[in-house]
VEXTIMI-972216 format. One record per atom (N, C-alpha, C, O): residue number from 1; residue in one letter; chain; atom name; x, y, z. Coordinates in nm, 3 decimals, always signed. Layout:
N
resi; resn; chain; name; u; v; w
NUM; a; A; CA; X; Y; Z
...
This chain:
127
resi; resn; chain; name; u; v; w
1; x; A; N; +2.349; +0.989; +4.564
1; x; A; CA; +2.322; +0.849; +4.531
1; x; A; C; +2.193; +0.837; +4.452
1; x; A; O; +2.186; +0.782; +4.342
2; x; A; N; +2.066; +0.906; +4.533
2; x; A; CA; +1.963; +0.902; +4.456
2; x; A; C; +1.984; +0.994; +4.279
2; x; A; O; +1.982; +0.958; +4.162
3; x; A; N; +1.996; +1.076; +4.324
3; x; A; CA; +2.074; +1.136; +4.103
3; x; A; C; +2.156; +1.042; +4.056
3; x; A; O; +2.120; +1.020; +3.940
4; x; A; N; +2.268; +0.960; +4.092
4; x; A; CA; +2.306; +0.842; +4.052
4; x; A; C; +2.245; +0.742; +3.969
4; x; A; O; +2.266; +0.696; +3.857
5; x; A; N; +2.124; +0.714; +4.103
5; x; A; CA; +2.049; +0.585; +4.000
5; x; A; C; +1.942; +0.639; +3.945
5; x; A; O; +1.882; +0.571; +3.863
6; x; A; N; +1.893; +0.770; +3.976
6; x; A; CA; +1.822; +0.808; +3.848
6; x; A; C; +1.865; +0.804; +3.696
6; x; A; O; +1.801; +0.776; +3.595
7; x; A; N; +1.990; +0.841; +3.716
7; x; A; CA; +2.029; +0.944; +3.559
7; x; A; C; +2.077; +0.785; +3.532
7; x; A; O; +2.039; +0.778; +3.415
8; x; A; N; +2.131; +0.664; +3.557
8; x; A; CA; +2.137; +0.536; +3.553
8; x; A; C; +2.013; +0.461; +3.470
8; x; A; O; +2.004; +0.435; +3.350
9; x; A; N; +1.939; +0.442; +3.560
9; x; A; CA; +1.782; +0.445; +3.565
9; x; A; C; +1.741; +0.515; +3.390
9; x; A; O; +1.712; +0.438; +3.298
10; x; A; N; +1.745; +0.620; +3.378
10; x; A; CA; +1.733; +0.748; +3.276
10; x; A; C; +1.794; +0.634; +3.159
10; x; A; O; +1.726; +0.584; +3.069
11; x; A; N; +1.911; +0.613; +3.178
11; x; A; CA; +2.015; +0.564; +3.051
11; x; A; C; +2.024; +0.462; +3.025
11; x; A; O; +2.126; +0.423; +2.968
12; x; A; N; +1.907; +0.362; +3.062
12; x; A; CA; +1.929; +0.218; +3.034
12; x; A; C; +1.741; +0.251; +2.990
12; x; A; O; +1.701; +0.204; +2.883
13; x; A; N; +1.653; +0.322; +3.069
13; x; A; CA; +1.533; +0.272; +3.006
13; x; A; C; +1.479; +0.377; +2.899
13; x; A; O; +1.372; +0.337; +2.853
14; x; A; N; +1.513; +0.478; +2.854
14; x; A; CA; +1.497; +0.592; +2.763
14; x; A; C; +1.519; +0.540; +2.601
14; x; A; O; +1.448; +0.557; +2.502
15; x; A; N; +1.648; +0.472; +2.619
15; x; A; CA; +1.660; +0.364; +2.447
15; x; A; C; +1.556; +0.292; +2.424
15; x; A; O; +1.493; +0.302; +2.319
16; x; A; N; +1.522; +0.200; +2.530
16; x; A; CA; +1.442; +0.071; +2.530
16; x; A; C; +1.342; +0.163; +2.484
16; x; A; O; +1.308; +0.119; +2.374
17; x; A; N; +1.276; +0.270; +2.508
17; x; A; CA; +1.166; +0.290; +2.522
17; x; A; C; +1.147; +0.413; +2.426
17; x; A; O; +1.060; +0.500; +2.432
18; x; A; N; +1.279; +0.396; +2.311
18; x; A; CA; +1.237; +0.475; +2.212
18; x; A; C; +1.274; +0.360; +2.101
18; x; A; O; +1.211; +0.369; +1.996
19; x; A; N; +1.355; +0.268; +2.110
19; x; A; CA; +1.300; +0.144; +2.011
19; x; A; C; +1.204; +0.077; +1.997
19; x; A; O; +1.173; +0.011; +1.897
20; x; A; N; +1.125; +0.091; +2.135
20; x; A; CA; +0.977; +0.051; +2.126
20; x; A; C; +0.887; +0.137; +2.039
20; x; A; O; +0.813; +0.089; +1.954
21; x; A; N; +0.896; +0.253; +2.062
21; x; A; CA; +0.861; +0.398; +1.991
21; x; A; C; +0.867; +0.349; +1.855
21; x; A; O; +0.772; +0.300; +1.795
22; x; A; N; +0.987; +0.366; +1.807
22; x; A; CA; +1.026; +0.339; +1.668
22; x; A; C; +0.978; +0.231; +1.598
22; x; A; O; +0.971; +0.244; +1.476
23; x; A; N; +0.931; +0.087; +1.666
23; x; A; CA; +0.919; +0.001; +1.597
23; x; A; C; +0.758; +0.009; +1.584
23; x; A; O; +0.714; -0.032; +1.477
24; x; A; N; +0.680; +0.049; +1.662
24; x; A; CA; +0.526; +0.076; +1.672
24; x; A; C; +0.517; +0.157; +1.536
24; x; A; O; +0.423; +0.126; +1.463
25; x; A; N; +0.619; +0.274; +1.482
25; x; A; CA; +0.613; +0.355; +1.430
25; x; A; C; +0.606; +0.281; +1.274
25; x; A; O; +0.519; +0.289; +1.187
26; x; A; N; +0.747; +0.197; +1.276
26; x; A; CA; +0.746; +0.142; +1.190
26; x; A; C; +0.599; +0.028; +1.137
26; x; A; O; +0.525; +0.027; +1.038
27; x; A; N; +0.605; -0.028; +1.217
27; x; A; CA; +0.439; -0.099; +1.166
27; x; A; C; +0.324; -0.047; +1.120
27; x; A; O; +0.253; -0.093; +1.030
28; x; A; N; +0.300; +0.087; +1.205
28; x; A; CA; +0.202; +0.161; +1.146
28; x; A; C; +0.238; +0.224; +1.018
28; x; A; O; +0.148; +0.281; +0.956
29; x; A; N; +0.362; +0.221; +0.969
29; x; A; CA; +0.335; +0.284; +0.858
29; x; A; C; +0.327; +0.188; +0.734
29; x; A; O; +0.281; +0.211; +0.622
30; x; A; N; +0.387; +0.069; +0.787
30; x; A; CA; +0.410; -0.036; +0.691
30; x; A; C; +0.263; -0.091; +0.664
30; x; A; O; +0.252; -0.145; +0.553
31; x; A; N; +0.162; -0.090; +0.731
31; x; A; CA; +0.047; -0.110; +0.693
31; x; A; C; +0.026; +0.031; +0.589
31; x; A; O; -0.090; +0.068; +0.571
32; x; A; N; +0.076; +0.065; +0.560
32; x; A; CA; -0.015; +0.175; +0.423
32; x; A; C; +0.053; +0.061; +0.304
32; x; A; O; -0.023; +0.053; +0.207
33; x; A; N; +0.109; +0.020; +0.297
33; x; A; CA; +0.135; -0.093; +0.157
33; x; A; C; +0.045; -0.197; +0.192
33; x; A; O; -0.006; -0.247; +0.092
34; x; A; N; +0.003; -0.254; +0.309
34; x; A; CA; -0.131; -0.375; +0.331
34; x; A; C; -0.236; -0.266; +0.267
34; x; A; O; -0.245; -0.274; +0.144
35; x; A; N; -0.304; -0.181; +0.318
35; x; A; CA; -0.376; -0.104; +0.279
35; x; A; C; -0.377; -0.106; +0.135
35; x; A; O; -0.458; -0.173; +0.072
36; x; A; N; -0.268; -0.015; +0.067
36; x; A; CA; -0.312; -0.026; -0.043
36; x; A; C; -0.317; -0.156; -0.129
36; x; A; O; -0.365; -0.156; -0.242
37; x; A; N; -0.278; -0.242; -0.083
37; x; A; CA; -0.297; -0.397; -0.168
37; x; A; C; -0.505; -0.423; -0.152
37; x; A; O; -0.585; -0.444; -0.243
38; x; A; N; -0.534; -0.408; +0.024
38; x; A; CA; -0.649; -0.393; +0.002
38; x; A; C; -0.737; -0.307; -0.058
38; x; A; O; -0.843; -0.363; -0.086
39; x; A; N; -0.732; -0.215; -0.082
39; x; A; CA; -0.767; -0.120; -0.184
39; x; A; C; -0.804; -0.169; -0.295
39; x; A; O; -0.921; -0.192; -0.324
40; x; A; N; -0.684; -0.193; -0.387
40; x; A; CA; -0.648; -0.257; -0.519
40; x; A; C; -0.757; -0.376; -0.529
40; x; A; O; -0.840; -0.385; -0.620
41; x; A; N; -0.745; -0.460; -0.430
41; x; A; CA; -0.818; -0.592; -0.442
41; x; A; C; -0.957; -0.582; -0.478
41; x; A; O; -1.016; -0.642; -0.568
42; x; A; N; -1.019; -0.465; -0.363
42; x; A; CA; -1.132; -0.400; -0.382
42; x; A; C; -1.195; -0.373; -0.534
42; x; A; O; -1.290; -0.423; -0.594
43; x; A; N; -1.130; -0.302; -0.557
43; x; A; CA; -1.142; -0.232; -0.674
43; x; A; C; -1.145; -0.325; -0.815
43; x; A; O; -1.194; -0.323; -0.928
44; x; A; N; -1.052; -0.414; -0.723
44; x; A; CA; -1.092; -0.570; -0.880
44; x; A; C; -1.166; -0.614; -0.871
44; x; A; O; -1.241; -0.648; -0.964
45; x; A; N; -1.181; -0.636; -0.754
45; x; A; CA; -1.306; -0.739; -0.735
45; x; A; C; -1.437; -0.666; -0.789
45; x; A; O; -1.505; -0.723; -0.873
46; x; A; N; -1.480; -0.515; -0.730
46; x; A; CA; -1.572; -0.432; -0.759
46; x; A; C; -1.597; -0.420; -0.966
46; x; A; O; -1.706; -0.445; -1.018
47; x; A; N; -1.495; -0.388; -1.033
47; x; A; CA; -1.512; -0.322; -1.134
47; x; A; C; -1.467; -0.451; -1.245
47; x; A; O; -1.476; -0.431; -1.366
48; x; A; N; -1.432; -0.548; -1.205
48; x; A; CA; -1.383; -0.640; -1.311
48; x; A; C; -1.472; -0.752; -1.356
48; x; A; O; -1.488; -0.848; -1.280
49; x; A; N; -1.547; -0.747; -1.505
49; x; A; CA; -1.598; -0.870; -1.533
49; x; A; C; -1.569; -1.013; -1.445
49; x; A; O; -1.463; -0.997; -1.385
50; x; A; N; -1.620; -1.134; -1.419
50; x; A; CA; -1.617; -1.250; -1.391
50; x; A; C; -1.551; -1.325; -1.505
50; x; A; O; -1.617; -1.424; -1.536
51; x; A; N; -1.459; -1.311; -1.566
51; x; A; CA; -1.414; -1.421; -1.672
51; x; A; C; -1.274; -1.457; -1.640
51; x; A; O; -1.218; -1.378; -1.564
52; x; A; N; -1.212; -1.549; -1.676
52; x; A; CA; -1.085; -1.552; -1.628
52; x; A; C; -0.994; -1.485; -1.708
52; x; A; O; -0.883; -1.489; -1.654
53; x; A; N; -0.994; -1.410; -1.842
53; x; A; CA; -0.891; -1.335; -1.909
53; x; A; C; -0.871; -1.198; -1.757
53; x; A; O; -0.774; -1.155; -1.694
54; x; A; N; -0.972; -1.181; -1.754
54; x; A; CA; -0.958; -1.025; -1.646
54; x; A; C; -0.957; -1.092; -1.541
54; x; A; O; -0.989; -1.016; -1.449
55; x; A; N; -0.938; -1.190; -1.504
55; x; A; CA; -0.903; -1.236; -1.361
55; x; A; C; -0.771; -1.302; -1.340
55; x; A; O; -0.717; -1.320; -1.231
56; x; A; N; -0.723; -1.337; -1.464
56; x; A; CA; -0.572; -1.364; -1.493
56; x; A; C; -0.488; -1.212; -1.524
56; x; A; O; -0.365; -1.218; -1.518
57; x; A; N; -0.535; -1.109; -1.548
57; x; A; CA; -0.466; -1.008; -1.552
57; x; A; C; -0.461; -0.911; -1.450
57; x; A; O; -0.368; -0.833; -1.430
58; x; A; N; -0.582; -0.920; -1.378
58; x; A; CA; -0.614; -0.859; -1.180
58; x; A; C; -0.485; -0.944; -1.149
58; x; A; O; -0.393; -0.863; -1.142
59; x; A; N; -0.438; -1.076; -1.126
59; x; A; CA; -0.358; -1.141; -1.059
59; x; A; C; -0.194; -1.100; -1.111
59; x; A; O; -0.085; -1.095; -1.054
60; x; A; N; -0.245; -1.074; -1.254
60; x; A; CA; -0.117; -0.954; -1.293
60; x; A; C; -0.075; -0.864; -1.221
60; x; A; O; +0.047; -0.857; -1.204
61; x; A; N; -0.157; -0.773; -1.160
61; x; A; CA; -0.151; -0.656; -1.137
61; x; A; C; -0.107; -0.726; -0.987
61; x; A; O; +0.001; -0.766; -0.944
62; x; A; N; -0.214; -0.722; -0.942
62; x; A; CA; -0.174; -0.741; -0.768
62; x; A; C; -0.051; -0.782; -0.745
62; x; A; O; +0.012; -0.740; -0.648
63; x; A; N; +0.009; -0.882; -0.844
63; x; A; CA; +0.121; -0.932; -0.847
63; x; A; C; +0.262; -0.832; -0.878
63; x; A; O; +0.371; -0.849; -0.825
64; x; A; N; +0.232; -0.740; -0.965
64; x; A; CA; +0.337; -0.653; -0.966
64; x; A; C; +0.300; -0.541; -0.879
64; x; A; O; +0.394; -0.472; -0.840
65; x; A; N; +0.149; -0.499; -0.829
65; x; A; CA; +0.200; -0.425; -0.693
65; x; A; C; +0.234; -0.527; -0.579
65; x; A; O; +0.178; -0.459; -0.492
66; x; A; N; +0.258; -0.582; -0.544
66; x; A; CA; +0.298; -0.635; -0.422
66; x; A; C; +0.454; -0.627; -0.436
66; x; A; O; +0.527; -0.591; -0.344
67; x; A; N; +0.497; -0.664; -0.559
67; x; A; CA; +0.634; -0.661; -0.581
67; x; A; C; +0.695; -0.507; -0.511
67; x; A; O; +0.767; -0.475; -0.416
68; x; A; N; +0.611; -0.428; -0.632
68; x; A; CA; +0.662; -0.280; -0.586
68; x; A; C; +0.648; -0.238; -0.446
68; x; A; O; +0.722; -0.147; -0.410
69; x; A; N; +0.559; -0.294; -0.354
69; x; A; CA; +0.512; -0.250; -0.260
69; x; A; C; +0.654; -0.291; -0.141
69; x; A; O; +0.715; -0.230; -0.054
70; x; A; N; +0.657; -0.422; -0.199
70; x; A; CA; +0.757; -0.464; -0.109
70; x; A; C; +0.945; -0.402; -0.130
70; x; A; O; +1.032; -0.383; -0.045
71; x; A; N; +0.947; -0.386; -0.261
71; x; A; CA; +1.104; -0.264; -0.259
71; x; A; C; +1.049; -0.150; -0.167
71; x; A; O; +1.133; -0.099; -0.092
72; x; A; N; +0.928; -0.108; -0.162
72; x; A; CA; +0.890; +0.015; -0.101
72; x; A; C; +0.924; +0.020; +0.082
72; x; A; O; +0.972; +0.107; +0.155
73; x; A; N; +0.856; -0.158; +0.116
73; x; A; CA; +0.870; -0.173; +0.256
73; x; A; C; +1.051; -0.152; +0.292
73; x; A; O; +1.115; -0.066; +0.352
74; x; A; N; +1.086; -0.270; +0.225
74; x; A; CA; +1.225; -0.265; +0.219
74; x; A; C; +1.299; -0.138; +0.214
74; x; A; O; +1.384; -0.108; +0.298
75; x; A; N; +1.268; -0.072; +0.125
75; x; A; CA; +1.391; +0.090; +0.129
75; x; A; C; +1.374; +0.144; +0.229
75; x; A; O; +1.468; +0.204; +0.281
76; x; A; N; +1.204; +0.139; +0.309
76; x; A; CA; +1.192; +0.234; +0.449
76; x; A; C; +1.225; +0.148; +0.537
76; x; A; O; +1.190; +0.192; +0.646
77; x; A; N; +1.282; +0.033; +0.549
77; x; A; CA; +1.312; -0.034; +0.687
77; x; A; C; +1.482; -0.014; +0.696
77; x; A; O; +1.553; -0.057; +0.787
78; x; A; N; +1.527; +0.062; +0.576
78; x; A; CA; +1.667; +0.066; +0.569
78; x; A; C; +1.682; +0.254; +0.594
78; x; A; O; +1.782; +0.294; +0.652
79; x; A; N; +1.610; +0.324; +0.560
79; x; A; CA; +1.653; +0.416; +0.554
79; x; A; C; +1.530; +0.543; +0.667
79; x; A; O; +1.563; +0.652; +0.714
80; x; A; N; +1.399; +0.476; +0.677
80; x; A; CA; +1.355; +0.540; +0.774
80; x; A; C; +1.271; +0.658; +0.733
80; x; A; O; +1.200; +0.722; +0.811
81; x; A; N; +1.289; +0.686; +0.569
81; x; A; CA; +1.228; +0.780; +0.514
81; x; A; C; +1.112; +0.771; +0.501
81; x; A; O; +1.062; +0.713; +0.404
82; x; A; N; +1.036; +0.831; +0.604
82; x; A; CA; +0.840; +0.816; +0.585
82; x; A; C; +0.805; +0.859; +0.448
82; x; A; O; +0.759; +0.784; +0.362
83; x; A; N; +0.838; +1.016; +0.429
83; x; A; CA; +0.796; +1.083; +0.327
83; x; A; C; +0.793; +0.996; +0.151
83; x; A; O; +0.699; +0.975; +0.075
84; x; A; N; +0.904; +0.973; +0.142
84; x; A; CA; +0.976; +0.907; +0.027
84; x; A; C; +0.900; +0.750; +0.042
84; x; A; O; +0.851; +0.706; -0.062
85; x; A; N; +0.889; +0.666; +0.164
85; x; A; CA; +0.795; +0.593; +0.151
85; x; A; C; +0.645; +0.649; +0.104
85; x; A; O; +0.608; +0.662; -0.013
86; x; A; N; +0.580; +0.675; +0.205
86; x; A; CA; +0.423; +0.751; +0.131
86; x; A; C; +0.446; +0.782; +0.023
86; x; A; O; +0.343; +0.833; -0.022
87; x; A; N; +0.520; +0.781; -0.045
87; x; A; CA; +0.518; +0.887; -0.220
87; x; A; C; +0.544; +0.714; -0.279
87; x; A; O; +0.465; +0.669; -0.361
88; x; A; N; +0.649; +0.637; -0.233
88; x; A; CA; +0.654; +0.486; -0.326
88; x; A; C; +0.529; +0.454; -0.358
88; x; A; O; +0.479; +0.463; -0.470
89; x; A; N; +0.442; +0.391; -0.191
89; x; A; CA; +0.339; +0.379; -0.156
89; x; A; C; +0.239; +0.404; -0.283
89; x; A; O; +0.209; +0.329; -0.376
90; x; A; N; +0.205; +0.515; -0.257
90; x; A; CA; +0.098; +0.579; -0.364
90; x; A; C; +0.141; +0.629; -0.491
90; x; A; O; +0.058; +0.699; -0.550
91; x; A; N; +0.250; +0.610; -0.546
91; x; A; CA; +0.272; +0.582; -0.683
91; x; A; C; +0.260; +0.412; -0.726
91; x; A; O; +0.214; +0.399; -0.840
92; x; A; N; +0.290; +0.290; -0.660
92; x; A; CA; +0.238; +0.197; -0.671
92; x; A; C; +0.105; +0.180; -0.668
92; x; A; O; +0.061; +0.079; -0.723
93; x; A; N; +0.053; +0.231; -0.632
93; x; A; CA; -0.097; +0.174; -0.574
93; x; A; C; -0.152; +0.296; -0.707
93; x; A; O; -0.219; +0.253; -0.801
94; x; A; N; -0.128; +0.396; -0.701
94; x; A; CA; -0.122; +0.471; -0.856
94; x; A; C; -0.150; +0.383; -0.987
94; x; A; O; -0.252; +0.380; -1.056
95; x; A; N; -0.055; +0.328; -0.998
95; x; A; CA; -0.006; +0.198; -1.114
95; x; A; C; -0.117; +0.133; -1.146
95; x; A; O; -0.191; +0.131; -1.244
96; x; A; N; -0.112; +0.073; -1.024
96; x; A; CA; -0.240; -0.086; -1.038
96; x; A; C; -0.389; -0.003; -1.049
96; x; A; O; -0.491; -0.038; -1.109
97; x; A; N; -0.365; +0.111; -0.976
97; x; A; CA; -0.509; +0.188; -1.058
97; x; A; C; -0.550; +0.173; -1.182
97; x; A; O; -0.638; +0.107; -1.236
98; x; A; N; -0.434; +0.281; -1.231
98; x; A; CA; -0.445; +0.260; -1.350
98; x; A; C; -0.482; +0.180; -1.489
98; x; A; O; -0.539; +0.198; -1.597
99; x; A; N; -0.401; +0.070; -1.405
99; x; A; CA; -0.370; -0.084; -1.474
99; x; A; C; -0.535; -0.124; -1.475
99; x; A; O; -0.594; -0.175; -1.570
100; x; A; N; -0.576; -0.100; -1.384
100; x; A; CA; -0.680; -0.155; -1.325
100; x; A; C; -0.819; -0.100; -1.479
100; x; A; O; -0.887; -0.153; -1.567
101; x; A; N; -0.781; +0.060; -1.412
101; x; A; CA; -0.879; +0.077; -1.531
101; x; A; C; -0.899; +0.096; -1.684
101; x; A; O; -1.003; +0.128; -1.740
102; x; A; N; -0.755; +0.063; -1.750
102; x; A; CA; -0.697; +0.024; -1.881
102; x; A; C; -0.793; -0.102; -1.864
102; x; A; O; -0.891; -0.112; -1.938
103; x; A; N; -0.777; -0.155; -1.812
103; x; A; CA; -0.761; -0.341; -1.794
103; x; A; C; -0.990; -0.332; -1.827
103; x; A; O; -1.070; -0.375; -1.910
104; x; A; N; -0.995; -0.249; -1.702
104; x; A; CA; -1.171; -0.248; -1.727
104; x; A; C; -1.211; -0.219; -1.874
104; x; A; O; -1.282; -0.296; -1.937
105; x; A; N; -1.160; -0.102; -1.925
105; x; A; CA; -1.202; -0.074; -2.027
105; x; A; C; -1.179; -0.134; -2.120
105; x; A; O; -1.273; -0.143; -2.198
106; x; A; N; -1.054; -0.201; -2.158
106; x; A; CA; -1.047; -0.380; -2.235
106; x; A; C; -1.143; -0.449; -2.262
106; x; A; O; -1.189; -0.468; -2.374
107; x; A; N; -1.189; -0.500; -2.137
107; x; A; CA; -1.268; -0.570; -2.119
107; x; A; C; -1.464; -0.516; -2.177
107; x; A; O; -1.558; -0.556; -2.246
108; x; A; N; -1.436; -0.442; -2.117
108; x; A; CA; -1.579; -0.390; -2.092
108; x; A; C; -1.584; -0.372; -2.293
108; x; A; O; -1.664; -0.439; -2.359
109; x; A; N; -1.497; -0.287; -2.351
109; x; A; CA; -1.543; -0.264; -2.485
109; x; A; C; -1.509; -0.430; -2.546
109; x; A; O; -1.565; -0.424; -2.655
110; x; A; N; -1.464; -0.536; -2.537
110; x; A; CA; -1.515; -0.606; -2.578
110; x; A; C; -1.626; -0.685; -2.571
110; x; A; O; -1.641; -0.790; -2.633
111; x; A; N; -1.727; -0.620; -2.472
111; x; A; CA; -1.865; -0.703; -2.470
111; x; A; C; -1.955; -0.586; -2.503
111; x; A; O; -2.074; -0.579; -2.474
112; x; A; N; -1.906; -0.525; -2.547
112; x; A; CA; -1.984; -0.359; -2.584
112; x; A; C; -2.020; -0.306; -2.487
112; x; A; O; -2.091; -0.211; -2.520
113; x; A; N; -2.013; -0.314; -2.384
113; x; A; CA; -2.067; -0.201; -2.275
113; x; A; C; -1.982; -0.152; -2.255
113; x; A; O; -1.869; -0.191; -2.281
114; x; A; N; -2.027; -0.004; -2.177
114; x; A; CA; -1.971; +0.087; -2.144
114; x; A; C; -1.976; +0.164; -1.995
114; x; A; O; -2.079; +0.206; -1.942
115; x; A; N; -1.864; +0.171; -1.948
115; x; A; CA; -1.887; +0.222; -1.788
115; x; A; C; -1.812; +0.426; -1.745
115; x; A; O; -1.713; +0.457; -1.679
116; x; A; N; -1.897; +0.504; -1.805
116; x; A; CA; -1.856; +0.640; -1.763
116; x; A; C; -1.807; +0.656; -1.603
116; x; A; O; -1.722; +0.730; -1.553
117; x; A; N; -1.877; +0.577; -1.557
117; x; A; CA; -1.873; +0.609; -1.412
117; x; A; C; -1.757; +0.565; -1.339
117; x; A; O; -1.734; +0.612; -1.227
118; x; A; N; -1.653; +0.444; -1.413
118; x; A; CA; -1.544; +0.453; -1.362
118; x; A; C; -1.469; +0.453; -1.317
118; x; A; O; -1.406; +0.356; -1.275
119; x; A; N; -1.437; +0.612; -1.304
119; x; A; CA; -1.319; +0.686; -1.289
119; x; A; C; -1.400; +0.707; -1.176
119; x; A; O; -1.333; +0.665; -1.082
120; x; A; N; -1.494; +0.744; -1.140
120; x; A; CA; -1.581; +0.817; -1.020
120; x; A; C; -1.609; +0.717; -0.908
120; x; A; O; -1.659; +0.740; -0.798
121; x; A; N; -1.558; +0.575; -0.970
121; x; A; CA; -1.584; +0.430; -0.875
121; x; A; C; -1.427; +0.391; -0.810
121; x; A; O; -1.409; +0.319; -0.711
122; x; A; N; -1.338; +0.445; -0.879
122; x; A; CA; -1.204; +0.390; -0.899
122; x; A; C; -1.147; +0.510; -0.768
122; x; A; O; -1.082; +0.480; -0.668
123; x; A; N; -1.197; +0.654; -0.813
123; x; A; CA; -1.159; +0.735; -0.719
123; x; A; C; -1.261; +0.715; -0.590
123; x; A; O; -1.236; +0.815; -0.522
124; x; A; N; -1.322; +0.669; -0.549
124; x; A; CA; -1.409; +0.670; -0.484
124; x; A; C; -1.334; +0.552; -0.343
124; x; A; O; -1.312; +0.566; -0.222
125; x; A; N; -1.316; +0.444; -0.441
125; x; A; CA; -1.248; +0.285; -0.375
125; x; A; C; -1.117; +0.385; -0.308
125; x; A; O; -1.128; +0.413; -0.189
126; x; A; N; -0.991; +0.439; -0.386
126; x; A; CA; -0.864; +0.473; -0.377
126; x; A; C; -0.869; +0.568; -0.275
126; x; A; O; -0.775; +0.558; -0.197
127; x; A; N; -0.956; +0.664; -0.249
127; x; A; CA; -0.972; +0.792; -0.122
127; x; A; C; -0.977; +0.734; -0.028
127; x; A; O; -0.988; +0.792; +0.080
């Protein structure tokens, strides 16, 4: 009787308590796309003139990573693939780097200054 309502016991709370598992799992990873949005934000805010041409094109950007970010959430809530997420993840957040520092250097050579350092500010924010 007692092995009865164990293995009972066993088979009703072992699911519960690996969908709990799973969904903890899932949140923590879904914060690496919050993350990298904060990142990104960082990094505009840090490296981008005050004018509104580069503050209308930061809102560019954030705007098409969030997009990407979110096919990214979406494909891993369907398919569960961490790996293949982390790689969306940080090829988006890749992007708006990028974007980011095209976008600085725009800017920056039209008021004639010049910023070497960057790439060394940009990698610095993104690590």
């Amino acid at each position: 009787m007692l092995t009865t309502t164990l293995f009972v016991l066993f088979l009703v709370i072992c699911p519960q308590l690996q969908t709990n598992a799973q969904n903890a799992t899932l949140e923590n990873a879904l914060q690496n796309s919050q993350n990298a949005v904060q990142a990104v934000k960082l990094a505009l805010e840090e490296n981008l003139p005050a004018n509104a041409d580069a503050r209308e094109s930061a809102n560019d950007i954030l705007a098409t990573l969030e997009l990407g970010l979110k096919s990214c959430d979406e494909n891993f809530k369907k398919d569960l693939q961490i790996v293949t997420y982390n790689k969306c993840v940080a090829s988006n957040k890749g992007m708006a780097m990028a974007s980011l520092g095209e976008l600085a250097g725009q800017q920056w050579a039209k008021s004639g200054a010049s910023r070497p350092g960057l790439f060394w500010q940009l990698h610095k924010v993104s690590s």
